[in-house]
Structure formats: structure tokens, C-alpha cells
C-alpha positions, 0 to 999 in steps of 0.5 A: 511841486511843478506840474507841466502837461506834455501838450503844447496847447495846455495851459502854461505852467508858467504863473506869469503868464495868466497874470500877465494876460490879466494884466491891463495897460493902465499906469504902465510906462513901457511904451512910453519907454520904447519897450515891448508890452509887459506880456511881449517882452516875457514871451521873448524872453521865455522863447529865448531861454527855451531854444536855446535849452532845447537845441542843447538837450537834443545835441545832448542826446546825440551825445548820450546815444551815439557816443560809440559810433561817431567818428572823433571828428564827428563828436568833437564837433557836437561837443563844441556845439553842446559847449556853445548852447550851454553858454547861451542858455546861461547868458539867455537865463541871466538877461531874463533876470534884466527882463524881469526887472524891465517889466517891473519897471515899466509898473511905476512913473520913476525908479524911486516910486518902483524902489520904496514898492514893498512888491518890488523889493519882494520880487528883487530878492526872490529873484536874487536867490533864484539866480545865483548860480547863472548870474555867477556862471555867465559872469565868469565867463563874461569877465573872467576869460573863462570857458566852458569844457566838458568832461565825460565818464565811461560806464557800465551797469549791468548789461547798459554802457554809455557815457555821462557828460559834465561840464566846468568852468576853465580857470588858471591857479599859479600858471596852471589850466584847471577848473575855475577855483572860486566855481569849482570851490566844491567840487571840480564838475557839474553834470550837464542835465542837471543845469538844464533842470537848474535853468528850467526850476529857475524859470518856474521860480522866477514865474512865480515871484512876478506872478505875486509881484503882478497881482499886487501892482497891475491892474487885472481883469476878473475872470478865467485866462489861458495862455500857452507856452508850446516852447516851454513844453518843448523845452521840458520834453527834450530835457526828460529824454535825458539820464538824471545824474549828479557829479556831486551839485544838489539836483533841482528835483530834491527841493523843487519835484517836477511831475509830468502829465502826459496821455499814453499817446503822448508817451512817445515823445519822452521815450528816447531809451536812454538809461537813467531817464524817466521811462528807463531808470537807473537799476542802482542796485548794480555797482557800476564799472568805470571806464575811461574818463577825461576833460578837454582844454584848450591849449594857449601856446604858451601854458604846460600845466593842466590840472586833470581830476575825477568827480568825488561824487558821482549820483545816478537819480531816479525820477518817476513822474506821478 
């Protein structure tokens, strides 16, 4: 269970950073090396990942709220910037994996020393089990000429309408434009909110691994820390004012549940009454009716085959926060 309190001056719900703040100077060679301090290099980082997943969850929204009244014009230009947060949250996601390591690293005289370390080793395959999905997304696009597309479905439940957003990766099979085959292996769309929550679980696991990692290696000072993350919390905010929904991926929340605590002064700011958020749940017990639907390519000139497709599943989530 993650836990995140809904204030920016509450306590991080990030493990590492208590431990970092514990964490002393001594044997430490990240100076030496040209690098921040332990605790600086994973503040930028953190700060990174979550601008760049708060600016993507507020063009979301937009999306989400106002799909019937932009122009084409208009809305294709928010799409294309939902496209470019969803890259650079991925990228920024992937290069915390390297900042993770950097810190690691700066633990031990040489890499030999920090390669026999039982605690590295433990915080290398936690963190590879952590970031399958982001290293292979970033990759892909990276190396394999992909791009991200988005894909969008027309709903109706009960007397609410609106739409629901995915996302894939673009690849070609045979000549022919469509999702990348080795990604979309399973199924060809992946629901948008539901990578924010993916990259979001990502950090708190990945917390929680250089959290062990730290009280085995570092040298700590006894006693009680506060550390906040003000943009973690946004991050989180800005991510629950979106539907939950799958186009078939497992969400995060079935393994890893996230509550949220939160005064009823507070409650403003996860209210965005949009259907299938937290405040306004999804009422499944009307069948929904199914609009228009469709994915965007990106023509080349030269290519005329284009793979066009529907989700095989589509699953509407309820979350309640305790």
C-alpha cells in the first residue's frame, strides 16, 4: 500500500529521501567525481519525472474535459503536446534508473568494490524488475524509429459521454504502419492514465529499494528527518483528477494499492468532475455505448498500408481512497 498525504509540506512519501537525509558524507566519492551529493542528484531527478508527469496530466485533462468543444485545430495541438510529455516522462522515468545507479556508485572506492556489494546487487535487480516497462518504451522509441500515437474511443454511460484516450507505439510489419508488434505483443493500446500511475508506482518502488539499499551502505545519523516533495504531491494530484481505466494492461493499483489522505479542505483539488475519477466513479452497472474511435499516423509520403484496430478489452476502475 502507498500512502500520499495531499499537502506539500507533509512528509515525502518517497523512503529515500528520509534515508538520504540520514545519510552522512563519509566514504562518499560523488564529489570527487564531479557529481551532485547523494541527496541533490535525487531531488532533481524526482523533480524531473514529476514536471513532466504533471504537465501531461493537466493536457490530459483538457482532453478529457473539453474534447467536444475545441476546434480540430485546437485539439490536435494538445494531442501532439500530450504525445510530447508522454515521451519525456518516459525518457525522464528511464534516466532516473541511471541516477539511481550514479548514487549507488558514489558508495564505493571502485566499481569492483560496488559490484561484489551483496546491497547493490539487491538494488540492481529490484530496480530491474521495476523498469521493464519504461526501459522498453524509451528504448523503442530511442532505437527503433518508433513514435508515440494516440488512439481515442467515444463513450456513453448512462446520462455521462466523453472520451477515453490510449496510446501506442507505432511500428511497421511487411510495409505496413501499425503498432509496434514486439510492444504491442498482447495487445495493440495502452491506456494513458494508467502509464501515469505505472511511472508513479515506478518511483515509490524504486524509493523503497535505494531506501534498503542506503541503511545497509551509508553511514546514517540516528534520529527523526523530515523531508518533503511538494512536486511528487503535485504529481500525484494532478494524476487522480484523471478517469481510471484499462485497454486491457494490468493497472498498477491491483498489485500496489495507493491511498490518499487528504482534510475536506483539501478535497478541492482532486475534484475535477470528470467521470471515472475517484470523486466520481464509473456506475458499471450501465452498459456503456461506444462511439467513434480511431488512431492517428503519421504518413511518411511513401507508405499506404495502415493497420487500423479496436481495443479487445476495455475495463472502467474504481478506486476509493481510504
Amino acid at each position: 500500500m502507498i500512502r500520499v498525504m495531499i499537502d506539500p509540506d507533509a512528509q515525502s512519501s518517497l523512503p529515500a529521501h528520509i534515508s538520504l537525509m540520514r545519510t552522512t558524507d563519509q566514504g562518499c566519492t560523488h564529489h570527487a567525481n564531479g557529481l551532485r551529493s547523494p541527496l541533490g542528484i535525487y531531488n532533481v531527478s524526482i523533480s524531473r519525472i514529476c514536471d513532466k508527469l504533471t504537465r501531461l496530466c493537466r493536457r490530459l485533462e483538457i482532453c478529457f474535459q473539453k474534447s467536444h468543444s475545441l476546434t480540430e485545430h485546437e485539439y490536435n495541438d494538445v494531442k501532439q503536446e500530450v504525445i510530447d510529455y508522454i515521451e519525456l516522462s518516459l525518457y525522464a522515468a528511464a534516466e532516473h534508473v541511471d541516477d539511481l545507479e550514479s548514487i549507488a556508485t558514489g558508495f564505493f572506492k571502485n566499481n569492483i568494490l560496488r559490484d561484489k556489494n551483496s546491497a547493490f546487487k539487491t538494488l540492481q535487480k529490484e530496480i530491474k524488475k521495476n523498469k521493464r516497462l519504461i526501459s522498453t518504451a524509451a528504448n523503442t522509441i530511442k532505437h527503433a524509429q518508433s513514435r508515440i500515437r494516440i488512439f481515442s474511443t467515444e463513450f456513453s454511460l448512462g446520462d455521462d459521454r466523453g472520451f477515453l484516450h490510449g496510446y501506442f507505439f507505432e511500428g511497421v510489419e511487411n510495409g505496413e504502419v501499425g503498432p509496434h508488434r514486439l510492444i504491442h505483443e498482447k495487445q495493440n493500446v495502452f491506456s494513458i492514465t494508467t502509464l501515469v500511475w505505472e511511472i508513479i508506482v515506478f518511483l515509490v518502488k524504486s524509493s523503497n529499494a535505494l531506501s534498503s539499499f542506503l541503511e545497509e551502505v551509508g553511514h546514517q545519523i540516528v534520529g527523526p528527518m523530515r523531508a518533503e516533495s511538494a512536486q511528487f504531491v503535485a504529481a500525484v494530484v494532478a494524476a487522480s483528477r484523471l478517469p481510471l481505466y484499462t485497454f486491457g494492461e494490468v493497472h498498477p493499483f491491483s498489485t500496489t494499492p495507493l491511498s490518499l489522505i487528504f482534510s475536506e479542505e483539501q478535497r478541492h483539488l482532486i475534484e475535477s468532475n470528470l467521470y471515472g475519477t475517484i470523486q466520481k466513479e464509473w456506475q458499471v452497472e450501465n452498459n456503456p455505448i461506444w462511439g467513434r474511435a480511431g488512431g492517428a499516423y503519421e504518413g511518411d509520403g511513401v507508405t499506404v498500408k495502415f493497420k487500423f484496430f479496436w481495443p479487445e478489452t476495455i475495463a472502467f476502475i474504481k478506486w476509493t481512497p481510504n
